[in-house]
LUMBAFI-960982 format. One record per residue (C-alpha): residue in one letter; y, x, z. Coordinates in steps of 0.25 Angstrom, whole numbers, plus 5000, padded with zeros to 4 digits. Last residue first. Layout:
<recs>
aYXZ...
</recs>
This chain:
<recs>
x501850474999x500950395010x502050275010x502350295023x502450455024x503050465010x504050355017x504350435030x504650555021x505650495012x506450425025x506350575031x506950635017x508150515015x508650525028x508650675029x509450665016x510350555020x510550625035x510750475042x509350435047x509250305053x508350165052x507550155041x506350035042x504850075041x503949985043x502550045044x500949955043x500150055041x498949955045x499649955059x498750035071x498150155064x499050165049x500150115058x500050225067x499850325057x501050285048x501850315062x501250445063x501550495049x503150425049x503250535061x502750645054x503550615041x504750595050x504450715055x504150795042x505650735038x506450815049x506550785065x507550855072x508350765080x509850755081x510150625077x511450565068x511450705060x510150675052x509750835049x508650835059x508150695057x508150585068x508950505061x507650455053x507550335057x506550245054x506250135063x505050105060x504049995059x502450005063x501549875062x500249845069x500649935079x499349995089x500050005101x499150125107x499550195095x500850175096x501050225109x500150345111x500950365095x502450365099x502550465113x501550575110x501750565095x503050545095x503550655105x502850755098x503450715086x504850725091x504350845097x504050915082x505250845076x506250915083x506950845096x508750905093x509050775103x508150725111x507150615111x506850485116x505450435112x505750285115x504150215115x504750065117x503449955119x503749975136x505249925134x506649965135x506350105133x507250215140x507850325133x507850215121x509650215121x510650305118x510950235105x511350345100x510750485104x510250535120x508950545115x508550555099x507350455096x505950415095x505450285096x504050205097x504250035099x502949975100x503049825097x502249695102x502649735116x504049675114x504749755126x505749825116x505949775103x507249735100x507949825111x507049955105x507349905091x508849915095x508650055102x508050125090x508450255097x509150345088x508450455081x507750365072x506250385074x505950235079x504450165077x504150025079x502749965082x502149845078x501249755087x500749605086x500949565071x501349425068x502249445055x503349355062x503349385076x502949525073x503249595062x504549535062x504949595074x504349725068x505349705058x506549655065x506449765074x506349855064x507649815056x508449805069x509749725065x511149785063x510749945064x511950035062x511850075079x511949955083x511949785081x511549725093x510749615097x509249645096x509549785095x509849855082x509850005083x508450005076x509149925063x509550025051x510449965041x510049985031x508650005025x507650095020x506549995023x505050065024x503749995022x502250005025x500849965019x501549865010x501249745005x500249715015x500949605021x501349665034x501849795026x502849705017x503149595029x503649735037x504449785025x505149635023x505549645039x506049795039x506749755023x507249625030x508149695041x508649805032x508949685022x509649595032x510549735038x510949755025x511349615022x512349615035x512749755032x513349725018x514749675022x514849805031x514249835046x514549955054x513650015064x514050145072x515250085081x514849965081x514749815072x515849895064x516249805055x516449795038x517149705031x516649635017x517149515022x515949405021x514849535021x515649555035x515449425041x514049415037x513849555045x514649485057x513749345057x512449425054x512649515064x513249395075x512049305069x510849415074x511349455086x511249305089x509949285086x509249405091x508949515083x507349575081x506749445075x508049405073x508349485063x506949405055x507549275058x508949305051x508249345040x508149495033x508449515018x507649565009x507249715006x506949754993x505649814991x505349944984x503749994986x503650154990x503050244981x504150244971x505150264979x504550424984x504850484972x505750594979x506950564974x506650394972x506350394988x507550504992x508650414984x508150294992x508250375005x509750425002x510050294995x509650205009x510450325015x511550315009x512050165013x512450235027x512050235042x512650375043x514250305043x515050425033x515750285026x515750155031x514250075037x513750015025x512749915022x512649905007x511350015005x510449915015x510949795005x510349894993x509149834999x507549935006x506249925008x505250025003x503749985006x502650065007x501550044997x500050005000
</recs>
């Protein structure tokens, strides 16, 4: 079976102002990468559709859920744009980007639970893992992953699903979403003391937070991970895996200061394909969340798809 590509010029429309790191140009910097290195044609090319208001609220409540939609409406009407914070800015565009990063992690978890797919990857816009139930944060409007694996569950039916993190910032909206639901295992690594300063502590027994210093190199970050991520997993026997992909934590990405490199993110993607190989049926969805160097970006993302589409 293939792997699946999801993706909507929508994604590329959302834009943040001139030198923001969460730019249009890096959904061209990892598409560009694909067709350069011959990679695109191995993967199946879906569009993705927009998200409904009852799948966001699988993750969102209602309320958050109609102030976004009433303020991002409000800006496609004007053609404004608003600073929602001080590090996330939405743009009349924003509002259909954020519905098509949303449906592309909900259409890509269909697509693998039908058997159309044996696993899928949306190099969406804007990222989600900052997204609590009721906040929007840290660029991210509405939790991509949560949604999915929400979706996964009360309406595909399925009983466990695992989410990993390797963003260098603590996913601390998934975290809020997720934690204390015992049908999820939630497995983290990121950089500690760094923005959102949060995941030190878990906020519930399914939370695996692996915290961890600034300037870490890839071989104790994978130490770490495999004493800490994989007792765990394997004992929890996911039916389905999503990820938070981030690849931030990259040496040259200037956002983190972690050292891993693109054989790490091949490691890493290696031992998460294992698990749901075991426990899952190979069941992956994978759901871009940061990396900001535009070539480091480009490479890491290229090596975690040969590893998921067995390229």
């Amino acid at each position: 079976m293939s792997t699946a590509f999801l993706s909507h010029p929508d994604c590329r429309r959302h834009d943040m102002g001139a030198g923001h790191p969460e730019c249009p140009q890096r959904l061209d910097a990892i598409s560009d990468w694909l067709i350069a290195n011959g990679l695109d044609i191995a993967l199946d090319h879906h569009e993705a559709p927009a998200a409904r208001i009852t799948d966001i609220e699988l993750a969102h409540t209602h309320g958050y859920v109609a102030e976004v939609r009433d303020q991002l409406e409000a800006l496609a009407a004007s053609g404004e744009c608003k600073a929602i914070d001080p590090d996330t800015i939405a743009n009349p565009y924003t509002w259909s980007a954020a519905l098509r990063a949303a449906g592309a992690a909900v259409r890509a978890t269909d697509l693998v639970l039908d058997g159309q797919a044996e696993n899928a990857f949306c190099s969406v816009r804007p990222p989600g893992h900052h997204a609590t139930r009721d906040q929007s944060m840290g660029f991210c409007f509405f939790n991509n992953v949560a949604i999915a694996a929400r979706h996964a569950l009360d309406v595909r039916g399925l009983k466990r699903v695992a989410v990993v993190d390797f963003d260098v910032h603590h996913g601390n909206g998934t975290e809020d979403i997720l934690a204390g639901d015992e049908r999820v295992l939630m497995v983290s690594i990121f950089q500690h003391p760094l923005y959102p300063y949060s995941g030190a502590v878990p906020k519930g027994e399914n939370m695996v937070n692996v915290p961890i210093p600034a300037y870490t190199r890839g071989a104790e970050i994978r130490e770490m991970i495999e004493a800490m991520w994989m007792p765990a997993l394997e004992a929890f026997k996911p039916e389905m895996i999503f990820i938070s992909a981030g690849f931030d934590a990259h040496r040259e990405d200037d956002l983190g200061q972690l050292g891993l490199v693109e054989a790490d993110y091949e490691w890493m993607t290696m031992r998460i394909k294992a698990i749901a190989e075991r426990h899952a049926r190979g069941r992956i969805v994978s759901c871009l969340e940061g990396g900001y160097h535009l070539g480091a970006l480009a490479r890491s993302v290229g090596t975690h798809l040969r590893v998921l589409a067995g390229v």
